[in-house]
N, C-alpha and C positions, 0 to 999 in steps of 0.2 A: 469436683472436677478442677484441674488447675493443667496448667500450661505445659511445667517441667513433665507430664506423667505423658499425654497426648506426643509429647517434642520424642520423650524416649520410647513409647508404642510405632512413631513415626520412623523412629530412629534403627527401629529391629526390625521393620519390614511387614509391622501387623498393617490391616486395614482399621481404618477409624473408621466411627460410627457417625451420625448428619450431627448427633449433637456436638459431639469431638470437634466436628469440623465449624462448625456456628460459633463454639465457644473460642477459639480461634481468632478466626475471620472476622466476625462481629466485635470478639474482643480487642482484637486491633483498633479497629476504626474507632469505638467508643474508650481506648485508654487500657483499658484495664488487658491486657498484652501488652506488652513492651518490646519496642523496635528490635532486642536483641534475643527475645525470645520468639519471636516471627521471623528472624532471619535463619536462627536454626532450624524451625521448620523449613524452611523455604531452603533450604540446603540437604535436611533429608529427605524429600519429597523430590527434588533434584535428583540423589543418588538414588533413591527405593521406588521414585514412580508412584504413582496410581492408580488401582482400579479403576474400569468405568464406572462403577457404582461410584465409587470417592468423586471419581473428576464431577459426574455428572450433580452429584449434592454440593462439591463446591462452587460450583458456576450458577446453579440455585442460591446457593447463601451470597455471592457475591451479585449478583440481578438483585436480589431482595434486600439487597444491605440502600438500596435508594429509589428513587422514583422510577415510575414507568412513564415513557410517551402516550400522552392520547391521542391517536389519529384516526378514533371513530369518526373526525368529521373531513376523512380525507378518503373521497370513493375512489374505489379501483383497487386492482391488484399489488402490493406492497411488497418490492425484491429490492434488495441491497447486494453492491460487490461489497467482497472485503479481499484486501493483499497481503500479504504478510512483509512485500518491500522491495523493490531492489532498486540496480542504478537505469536512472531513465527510465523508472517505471511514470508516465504519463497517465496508464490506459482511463484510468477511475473518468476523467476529463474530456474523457471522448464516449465513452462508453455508457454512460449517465445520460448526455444527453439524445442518444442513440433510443435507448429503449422507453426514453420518458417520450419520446417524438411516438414512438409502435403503440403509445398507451398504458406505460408500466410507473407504475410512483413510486420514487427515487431518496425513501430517507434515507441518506449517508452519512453515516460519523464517522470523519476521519481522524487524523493524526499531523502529527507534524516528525522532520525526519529526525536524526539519529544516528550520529558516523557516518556509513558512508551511503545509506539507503534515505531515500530522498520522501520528502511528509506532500500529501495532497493540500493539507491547507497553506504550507509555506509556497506554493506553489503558484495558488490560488493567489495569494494578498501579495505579490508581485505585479498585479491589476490594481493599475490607481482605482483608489478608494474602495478594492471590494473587501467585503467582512466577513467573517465566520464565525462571528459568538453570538447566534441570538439563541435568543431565550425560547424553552419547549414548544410555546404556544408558537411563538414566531415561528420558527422550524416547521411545524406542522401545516400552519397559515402557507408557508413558501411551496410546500409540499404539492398542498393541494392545488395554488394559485399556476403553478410553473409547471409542475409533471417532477419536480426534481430539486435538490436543495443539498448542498456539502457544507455541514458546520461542525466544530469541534464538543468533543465531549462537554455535558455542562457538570457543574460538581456536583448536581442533584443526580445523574444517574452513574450508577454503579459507582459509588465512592472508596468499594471496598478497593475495586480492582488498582482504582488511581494510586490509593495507599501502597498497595502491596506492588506495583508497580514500580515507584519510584524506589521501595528494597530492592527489588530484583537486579534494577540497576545498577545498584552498589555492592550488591554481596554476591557478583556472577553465578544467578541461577534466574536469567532470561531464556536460556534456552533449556527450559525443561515443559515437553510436551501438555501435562496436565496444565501446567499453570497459561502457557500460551491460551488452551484451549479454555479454561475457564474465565483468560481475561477476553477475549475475543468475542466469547461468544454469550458474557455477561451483558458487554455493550448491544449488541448487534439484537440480544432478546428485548431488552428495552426499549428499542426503539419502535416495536410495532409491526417488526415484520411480518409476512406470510409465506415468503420465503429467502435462503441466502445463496448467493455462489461466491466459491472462496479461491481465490488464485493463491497458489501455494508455490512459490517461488523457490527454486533451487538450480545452483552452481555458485562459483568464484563471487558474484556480485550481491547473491540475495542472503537473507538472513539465516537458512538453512542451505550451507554447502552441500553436505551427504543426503545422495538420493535416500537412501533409505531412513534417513530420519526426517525426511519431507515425506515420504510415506508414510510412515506415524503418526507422522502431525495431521497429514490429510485425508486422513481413519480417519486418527480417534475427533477431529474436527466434525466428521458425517454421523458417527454413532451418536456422540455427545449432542446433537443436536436434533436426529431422531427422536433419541431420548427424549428430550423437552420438549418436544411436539413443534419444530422447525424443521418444515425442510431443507435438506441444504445437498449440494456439489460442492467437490473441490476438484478443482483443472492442477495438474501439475504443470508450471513453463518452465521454458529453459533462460535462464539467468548466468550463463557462461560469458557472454560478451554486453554488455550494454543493450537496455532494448530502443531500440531508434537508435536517431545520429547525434541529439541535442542530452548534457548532462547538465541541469544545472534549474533554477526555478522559472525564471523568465522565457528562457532559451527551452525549456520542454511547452512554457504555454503556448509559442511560439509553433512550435512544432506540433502540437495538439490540433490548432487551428487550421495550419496548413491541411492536416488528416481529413478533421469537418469541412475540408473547401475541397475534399475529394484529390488531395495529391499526400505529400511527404511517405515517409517509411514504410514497403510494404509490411514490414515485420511489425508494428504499430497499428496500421489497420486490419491483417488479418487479425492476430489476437485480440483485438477491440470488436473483432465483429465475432470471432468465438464465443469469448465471453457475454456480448448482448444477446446471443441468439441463446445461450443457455438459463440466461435471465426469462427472454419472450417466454422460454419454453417452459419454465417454473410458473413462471403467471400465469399460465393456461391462455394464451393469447395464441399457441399454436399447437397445431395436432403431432407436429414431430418434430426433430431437427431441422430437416432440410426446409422445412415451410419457415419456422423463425427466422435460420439464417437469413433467408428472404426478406425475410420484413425489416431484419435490422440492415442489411444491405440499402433494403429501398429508403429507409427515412437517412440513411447516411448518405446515395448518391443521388436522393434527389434533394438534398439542402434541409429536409425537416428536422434533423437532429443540431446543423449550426443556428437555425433561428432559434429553436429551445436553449442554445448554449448560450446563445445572444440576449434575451430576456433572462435567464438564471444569472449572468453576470449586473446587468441592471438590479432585479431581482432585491441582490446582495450588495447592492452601494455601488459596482465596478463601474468601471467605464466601458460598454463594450464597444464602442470606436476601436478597441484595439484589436478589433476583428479585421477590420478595413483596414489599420492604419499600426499594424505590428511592431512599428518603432515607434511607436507610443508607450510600449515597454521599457523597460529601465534594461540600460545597453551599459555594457564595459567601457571601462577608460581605456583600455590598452585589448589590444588582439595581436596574437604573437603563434605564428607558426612552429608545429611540427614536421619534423622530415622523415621519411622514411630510412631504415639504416640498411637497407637491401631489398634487393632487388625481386620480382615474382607477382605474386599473389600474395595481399594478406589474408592467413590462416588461422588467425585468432585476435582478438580484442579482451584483454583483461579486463571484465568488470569493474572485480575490486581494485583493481590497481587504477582506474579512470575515477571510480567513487571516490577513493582515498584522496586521490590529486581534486578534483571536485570543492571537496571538503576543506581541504589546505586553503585552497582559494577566499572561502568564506561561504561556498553553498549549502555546508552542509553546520552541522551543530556537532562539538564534541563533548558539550558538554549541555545538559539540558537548559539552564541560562543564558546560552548563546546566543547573539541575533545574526542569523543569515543574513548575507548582501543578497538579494533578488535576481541582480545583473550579473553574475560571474559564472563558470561554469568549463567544459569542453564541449567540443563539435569536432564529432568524429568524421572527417570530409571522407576516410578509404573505407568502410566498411568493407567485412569479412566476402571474400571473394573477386574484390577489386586486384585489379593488376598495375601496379605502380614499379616505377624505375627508383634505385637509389637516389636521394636528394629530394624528389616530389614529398608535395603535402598529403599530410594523412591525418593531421588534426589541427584545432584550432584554437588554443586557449584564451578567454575570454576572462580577463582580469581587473581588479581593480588600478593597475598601474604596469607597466614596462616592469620592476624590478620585481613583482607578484609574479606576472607570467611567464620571467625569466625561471624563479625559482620552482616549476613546474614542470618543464619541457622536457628534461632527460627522465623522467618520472612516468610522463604520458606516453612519452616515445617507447619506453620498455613496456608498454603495453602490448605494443603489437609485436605479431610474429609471423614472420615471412616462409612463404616456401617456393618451391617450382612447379608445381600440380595446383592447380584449378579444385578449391576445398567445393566438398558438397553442401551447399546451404539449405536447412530445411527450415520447416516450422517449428515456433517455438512451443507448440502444443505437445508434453509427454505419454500424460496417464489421465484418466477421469476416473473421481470416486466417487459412489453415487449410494 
């Protein structure tokens, strides 16, 4: 068996066999592949796609290529979110401590962002002193101690994925469904779960623009996962305009907490309370939909999901004073207004175009080296449906300096778009795949 024979079986559109794909995948990680013979795969697998047999043996070889968690000694029912990204996606933050409050334990491995779609843990360590790299045992200790626990991948599990990850990056074939689904769902099997729900994000801001390749993805996410004996949901949301008002790391914890204190973005707490109640309802903690919802309602408006959020931040080093005391957060040197260019109703907010500007700021990474600033970001003051006069505010750029936020405004500003009719604003809930 050798490489070049597998790359060009890959390359004509055969399926490969679990060994094809072992000798691969494993050969990567231990050398004997070579970076440019894994890229060509990873470029005809791009073009020729996957069976579910294929995707499901390689999300097998990539789980297997490193450790598994052990949370035999963490009782109760074990459900995890996963996101795929977008801008002012917060939810993981509110959403966590929501269903860890109803009785659901909460191992979370997240990420950190990437262009213009923003990472839970960069989010996270915007909280003087809170941490995200502990080690398995820690992780599971948190788990079981708090109801819930958000740290980053360790290099012990799934090493394959990390490898071939950081290719994907460089040889644009990130957005190729198998591979999504077997790095995604390599991690999220390691970690112990019993079951997952996957927000699958699509429009302008999230990592999948076209509906119908977020349907794909949020298949073959549910099959591939069947398969392996996880149960899992995917929610399609809508990712057209920013979710919430706050873009940026500080300024979404910010607004996270607001949500736990029973106020900010209705569009943030309904779909924070969608997704818990699908979590309850996986756990078996409820007999249907409408009883879940309930219960994640009730631990969010009666305060049991902010004290769980309040000890997970202690928990993990943080200071949680900055519950009480919000500017305790790392705040902008400079704050500098957007105007509106016309008059009406805003009818749209470009995601990618507020990510992008975000990003420019220092919120975001363009390159995976990069250190985020905490404190920078946008604050969208007119969300979709507001009625503003020419010259009024409609956002807020939150910079490191006057000549940063300058270099921003006519950028943010072409975001929005104006009309004379009152838009219909719905929920960001699409499709559910189950």
């Amino acid at each position: 068996m050798n490489a070049y024979e597998i790359i060009l079986r890959k390359r004509e559109g055969e399926e490969l066999t679990v060994e094809e794909l072992e000798y691969m995948v494993l050969g990567f990680v231990d050398g004997r592949v070579l970076d440019y013979q894994m890229s060509a795969f990873l470029m005809a697998t791009f073009f020729n796609g996957a069976t579910d047999a294929e995707t499901e043996a390689l999300t097998r070889i990539m789980l297997g290529s490193g450790e598994l968690l052990d949370m035999s000694g963490v009782h109760g029912p074990k459900v995890d979110k996963h996101s795929t990204g977008g801008v002012g996606d917060k939810l993981s933050l509110i959403v966590a401590p929501v269903v860890a409050a109803v009785g659901v334990r909460v191992p979370m491995l997240s990420g950190r962002g990437l262009g213009h779609t923003g990472g839970t843990l960069d989010k996270l360590e915007s909280i003087p002193g809170m941490r995200t790299d502990f080690k398995p045992a820690k992780f599971a200790q948190l788990v079981a101690d708090v109801g819930m626990a958000i740290v980053g991948q360790s290099p012990q599990l799934a090493p394959a994925d990390r490898k071939m990850y950081a290719l994907r990056d460089v040889t644009a074939t990130v957005e190729c469904v198998p591979l999504i689904v077997g790095s995604i769902l390599s991690k999220k099997l390691a970690s112990g779960l019993d079951a997952l729900v996957l927000d699958v994000k699509v429009g302008r801001g999230a990592f999948m623009g076209d509906i119908e390749q977020a349907r794909r993805l949020a298949s073959a996410l549910v099959r591939t996962a069947g398969r392996l004996g996880l149960p899992a949901t995917a929610l399609l949301t809508d990712m057209a305009s920013p979710l919430g008002r706050m873009v940026g790391n500080a300024l979404e914890v910010r607004e996270s907490i607001e949500v736990l204190k029973g106020d900010g973005p209705s569009d943030v707490r309904e779909t924070s309370l969608v997704l818990a109640g699908r979590m309850i309802l996986m756990a078996g903690l409820a007999a249907g939909a409408e009883e879940a919802g309930a219960l994640a309602t009730a631990a969010l408006d009666e305060g049991r999901a902010l004290e769980v959020f309040s000890r997970f931040i202690s928990a993990q080093g943080g200071d949680a004073g900055v519950i009480e005391n919000p500017d305790a957060l790392p705040r902008a040197g400079a704050v500098a207004e957007v105007t509106a260019s016309g008059d009406g109703f805003v009818t749209g907010v470009d995601a990618l175009t507020v990510g992008l500007a975000a990003t420019g700021l220092g919120a975001g990474r363009r390159t995976v080296d990069e250190v985020v600033d905490p404190a920078v970001g946008v604050e969208i003051v007119a969300p979709i449906g507001t009625a503003v006069g020419r010259g009024e505010v409609v956002a807020l750029v939150h910079a490191r300096g006057t000549d940063e936020a300058q270099s921003v405004l006519e950028r943010v500003g072409s975001a929005f778009d104006y009309g004379s009719d009152e838009p219909a604003v719905g929920g960001r809930l699409l499709e559910v795949f189950e």
